[in-house]
N, C-alpha and C positions, 0 to 999 in steps of 0.2 A: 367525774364529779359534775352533778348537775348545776345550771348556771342560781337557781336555792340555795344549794346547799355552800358555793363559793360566795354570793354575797353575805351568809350569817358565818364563813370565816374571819370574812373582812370585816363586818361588823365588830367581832370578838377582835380585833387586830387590834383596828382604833381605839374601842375602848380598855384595853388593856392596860395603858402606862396607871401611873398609880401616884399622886405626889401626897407625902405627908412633911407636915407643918415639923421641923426641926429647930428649934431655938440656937445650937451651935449652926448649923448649915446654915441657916439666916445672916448669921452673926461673919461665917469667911464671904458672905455672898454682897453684906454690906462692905467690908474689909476692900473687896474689890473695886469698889466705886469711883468712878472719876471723877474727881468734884471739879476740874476746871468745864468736863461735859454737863455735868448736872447746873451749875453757876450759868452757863450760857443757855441750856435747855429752861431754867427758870425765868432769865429775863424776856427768851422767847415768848413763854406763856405769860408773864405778865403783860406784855405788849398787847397779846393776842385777849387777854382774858379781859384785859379792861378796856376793850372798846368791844368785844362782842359780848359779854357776861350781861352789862346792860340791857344789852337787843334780846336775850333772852327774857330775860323777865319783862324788861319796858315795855314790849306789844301788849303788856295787859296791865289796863285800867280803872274799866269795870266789874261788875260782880261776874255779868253775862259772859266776860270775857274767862271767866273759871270755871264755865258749864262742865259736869262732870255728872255720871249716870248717879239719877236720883234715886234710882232704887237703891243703889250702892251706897249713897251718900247717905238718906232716910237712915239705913243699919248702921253707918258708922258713928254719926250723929249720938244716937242712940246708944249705943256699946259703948262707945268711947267719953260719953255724957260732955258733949258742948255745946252746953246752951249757953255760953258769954262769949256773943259776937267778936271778941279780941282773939280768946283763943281757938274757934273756930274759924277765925278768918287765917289764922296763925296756919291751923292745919291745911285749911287748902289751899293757900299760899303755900307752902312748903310742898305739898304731894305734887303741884302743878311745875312747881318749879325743878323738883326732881324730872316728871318726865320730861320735859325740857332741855334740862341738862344731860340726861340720858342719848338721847335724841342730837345735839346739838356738841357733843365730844366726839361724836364721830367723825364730824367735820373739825374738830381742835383737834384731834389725834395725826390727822392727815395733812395739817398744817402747821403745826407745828411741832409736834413728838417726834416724828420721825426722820425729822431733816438733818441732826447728827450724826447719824449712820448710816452705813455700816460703819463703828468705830475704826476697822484697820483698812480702811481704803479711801484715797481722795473723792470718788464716785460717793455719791450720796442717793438715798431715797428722793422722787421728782415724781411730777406729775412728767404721763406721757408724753413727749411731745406731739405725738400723732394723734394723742386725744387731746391737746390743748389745740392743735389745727381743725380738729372735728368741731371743736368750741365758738371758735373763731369763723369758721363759715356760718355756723348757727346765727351766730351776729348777725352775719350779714341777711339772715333771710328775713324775707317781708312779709305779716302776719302770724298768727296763732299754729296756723294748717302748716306752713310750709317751715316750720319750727319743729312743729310734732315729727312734720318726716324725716327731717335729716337727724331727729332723735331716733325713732324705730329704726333707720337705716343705719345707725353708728355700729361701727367695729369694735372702736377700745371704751364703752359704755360701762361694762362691769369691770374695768382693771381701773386701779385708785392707783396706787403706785408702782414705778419700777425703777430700777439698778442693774448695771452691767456690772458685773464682779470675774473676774477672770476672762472665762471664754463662756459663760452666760449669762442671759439676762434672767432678774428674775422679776414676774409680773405678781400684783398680790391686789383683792379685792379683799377690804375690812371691812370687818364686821364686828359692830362692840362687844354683843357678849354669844352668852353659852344659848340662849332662848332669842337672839335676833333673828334668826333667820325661819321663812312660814314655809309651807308646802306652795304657794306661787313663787317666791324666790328660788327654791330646790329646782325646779323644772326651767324658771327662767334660765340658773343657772349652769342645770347640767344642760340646757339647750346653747347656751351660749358658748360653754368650753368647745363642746365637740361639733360645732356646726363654725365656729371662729382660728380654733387654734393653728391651723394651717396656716392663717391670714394669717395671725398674730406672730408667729414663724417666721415669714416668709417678708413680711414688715419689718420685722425683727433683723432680719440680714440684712435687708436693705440699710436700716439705721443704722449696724453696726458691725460690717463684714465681717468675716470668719470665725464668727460663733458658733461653738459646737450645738447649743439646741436651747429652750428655754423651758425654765421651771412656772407654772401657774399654781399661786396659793391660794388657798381662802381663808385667811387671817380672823380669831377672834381674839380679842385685845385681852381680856380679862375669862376667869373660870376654870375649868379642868377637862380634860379629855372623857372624863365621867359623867358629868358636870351636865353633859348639852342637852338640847332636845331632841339631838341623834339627827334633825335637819342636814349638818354640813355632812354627816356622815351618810346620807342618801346621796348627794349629788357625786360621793366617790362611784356607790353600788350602781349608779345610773351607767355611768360612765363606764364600766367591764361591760355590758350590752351596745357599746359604742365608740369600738374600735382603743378601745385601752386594756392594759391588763397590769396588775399584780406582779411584776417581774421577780424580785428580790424580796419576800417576806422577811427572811433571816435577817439579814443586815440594812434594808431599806424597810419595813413593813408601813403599808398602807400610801406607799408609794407607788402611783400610779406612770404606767409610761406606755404612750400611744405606737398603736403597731402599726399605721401606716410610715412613719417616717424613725421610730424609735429616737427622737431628738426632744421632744417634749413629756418634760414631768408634771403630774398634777399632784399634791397631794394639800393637807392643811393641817397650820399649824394652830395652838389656844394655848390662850396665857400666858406663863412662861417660855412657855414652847414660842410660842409664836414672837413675844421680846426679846429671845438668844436669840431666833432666824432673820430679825431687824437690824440684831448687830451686828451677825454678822451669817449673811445667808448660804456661804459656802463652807464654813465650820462653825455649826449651831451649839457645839459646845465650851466654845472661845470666848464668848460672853453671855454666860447664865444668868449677871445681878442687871439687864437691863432693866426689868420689870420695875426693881428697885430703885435705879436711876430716874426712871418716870415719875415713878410714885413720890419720893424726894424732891426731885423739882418742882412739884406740882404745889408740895408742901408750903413749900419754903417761897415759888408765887404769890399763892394766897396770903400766906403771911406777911408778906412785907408788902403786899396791896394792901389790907385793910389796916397798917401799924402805919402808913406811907397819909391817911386821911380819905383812901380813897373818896369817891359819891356813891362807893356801891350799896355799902350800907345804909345811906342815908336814901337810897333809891329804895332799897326793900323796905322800910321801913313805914317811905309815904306808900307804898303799895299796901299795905298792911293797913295803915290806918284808912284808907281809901274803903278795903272790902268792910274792915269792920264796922263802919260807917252805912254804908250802903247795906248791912246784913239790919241795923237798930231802923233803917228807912222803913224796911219791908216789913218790919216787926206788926202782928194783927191782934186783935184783941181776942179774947175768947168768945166774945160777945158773935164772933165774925162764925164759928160750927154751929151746925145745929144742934139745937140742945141736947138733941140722945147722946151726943158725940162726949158733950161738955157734963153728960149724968154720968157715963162712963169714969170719971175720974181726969181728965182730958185736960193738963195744968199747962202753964208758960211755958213749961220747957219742953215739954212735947208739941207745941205748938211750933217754939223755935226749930226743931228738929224738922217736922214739916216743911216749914216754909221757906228750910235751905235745899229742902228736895221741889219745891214749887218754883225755886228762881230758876231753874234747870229748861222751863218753857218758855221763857220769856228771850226776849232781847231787850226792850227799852224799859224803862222806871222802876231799874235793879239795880 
């Protein structure tokens, strides 16, 4: 079999599972729930969410501060007809704050989601220690340049979390969803596994003698094995031309395991898949309603944040009236086209629409 016609097996491997939405399966999967886990997973996130939730949005207080491509904006503006600065400023208040929050969970996921488990083991998901000491000399270095280097030079740079769980560690790089990951990450990545893992190995015994070998994930938090943009599923295909292979399709598929030492597995888990392997990463099918325990928590934070008086609300709120304000500033007369423009038929609210694709060049008196 050529080494073509092996990567579009493995392709078809990965994407193969298959999950459909079951209303009973849902229903034994909530049954399972721990609510003394999810109760203490919630005050986690609350703690978390109401001192950084703010820093997500508060860094913006200008209009200039909402820059967003105005070709795009120009069309939506338009399609979507917001010409009242309230609910325009509403809208991109909200789109910005999404990507934000997109952006900014991946860091909440890794601080605090995951510190519960594995449910059946005193060992808990941590940050490396050998990359919290790669951290800590960074500290110490002096200047911009000699920062950058002991960044380019890091070992545990792409591993976000790990766990010792029996006689393995397992190391895992998260990634939020099915469409995070681009063609420089893939290469960063599969440069990183096969040019590192040895290290990471052999590190690995050091911090924790008579480990049988270590697992390398690439975790995406939410979506489906269908779902992706087939990115994470490259950096597997990269990796059979570098020193791994395919062992077990039958009963591991898409399990990769390195033929220099055969002690290290690579493979990746998404979604639920990947919240059973958090809870428990040496039998993934031991706790399937993680997902649900997350999502629960998460709930039930927010909720009792904003029922509690938070200021979060009352933060979105002056942000809101800030842009809308600053959109009635920029407001131009018609007076302001020239006339062929204004013979065209050329009203306020195409005007409006403009001139929320016109605050996109500016910085100041927006």
């Amino acid at each position: 079999m050529s080494d073509k016609e092996e990567k579009k097996e493995l392709y078809s491997v990965l994407k193969n599972p298959r999950h459909a939405f079951d209303k009973e399966e849902v229903k034994k999967l909530f049954g399972r729930i721990d609510q003394a886990r999810v109760d203490d997973l919630a005050e986690r996130l609350k703690v978390d969410l109401s001192t950084n939730l703010p820093n997500i949005y508060g860094r913006r207080s200008a209009l200039s501060d909402y820059r967003t491509n105005p070709y795009v904006m120009l069309a939506t503006t338009n399609i979507m007809e917001l010409s009242e600065p309230e609910r325009f400023a509403d809208f991109i208040f909200n789109s910005k704050l999404m990507m934000g929050l997109e952006t900014s969970f991946g860091k909440i996921i890794e601080r605090a989601f995951v510190q519960n488990y594995p449910a059946d083991s005193n060992a808990k998901w941590r940050d490396p220690p050998e990359k919290i000491a790669e951290f800590v000399e960074e500290k110490k270095a002096e200047g911009r340049e000699a920062k950058s280097a002991l960044r380019s030079n890091s070992i545990w740079r792409e591993i976000d979390k790990d766990v010792v769980v029996g006689n393995r560690r397992f190391l895992t790089t998260i990634k939020s969803g099915p469409n995070t990951i681009n063609d420089t990450q893939v290469q960063g990545m599969a440069d990183a596994i096969s040019g590192k893992y040895q290290t990471w190995l052999k590190l690995s015994e050091a911090e924790t003698p008579g480990l049988d070998g270590i697992d390398i994930v690439i975790g995406l938090t939410y979506g489906t094995e269908r779902s992706t943009n087939n990115k994470d599923n490259q950096i597997l295909a990269k990796l059979l031309d570098r020193g791994f292979t395919e062992v077990d399709q039958k009963n591991q598929p898409g399990v990769l395991v390195d033929d220099a030492t055969g002690r290290v597995r690579v493979y990746r888990r998404i979604g639920q898949s990947f919240w059973a392997w958090i809870g428990n990463p040496q039998d993934e099918t031991a706790q399937p309603q993680v997902f649900l325990e997350v999502l629960l928590a998460l709930s039930l934070a927010f909720r009792d944040l904003l029922a509690e008086g938070t200021t979060i609300e009352e933060g979105i709120n002056e942000r809101l009236r800030r842009l809308a304000s600053a959109l009635l500033k920029m407001q131009l007369s018609p007076d302001t086209l020239p006339k062929w423009v204004s013979d065209r038929g050329f009203g306020d609210d195409d005007l409006f629409y403009l001139v929320t694709a016109i605050s996109a060049f500016y910085d100041d008196g927006i």
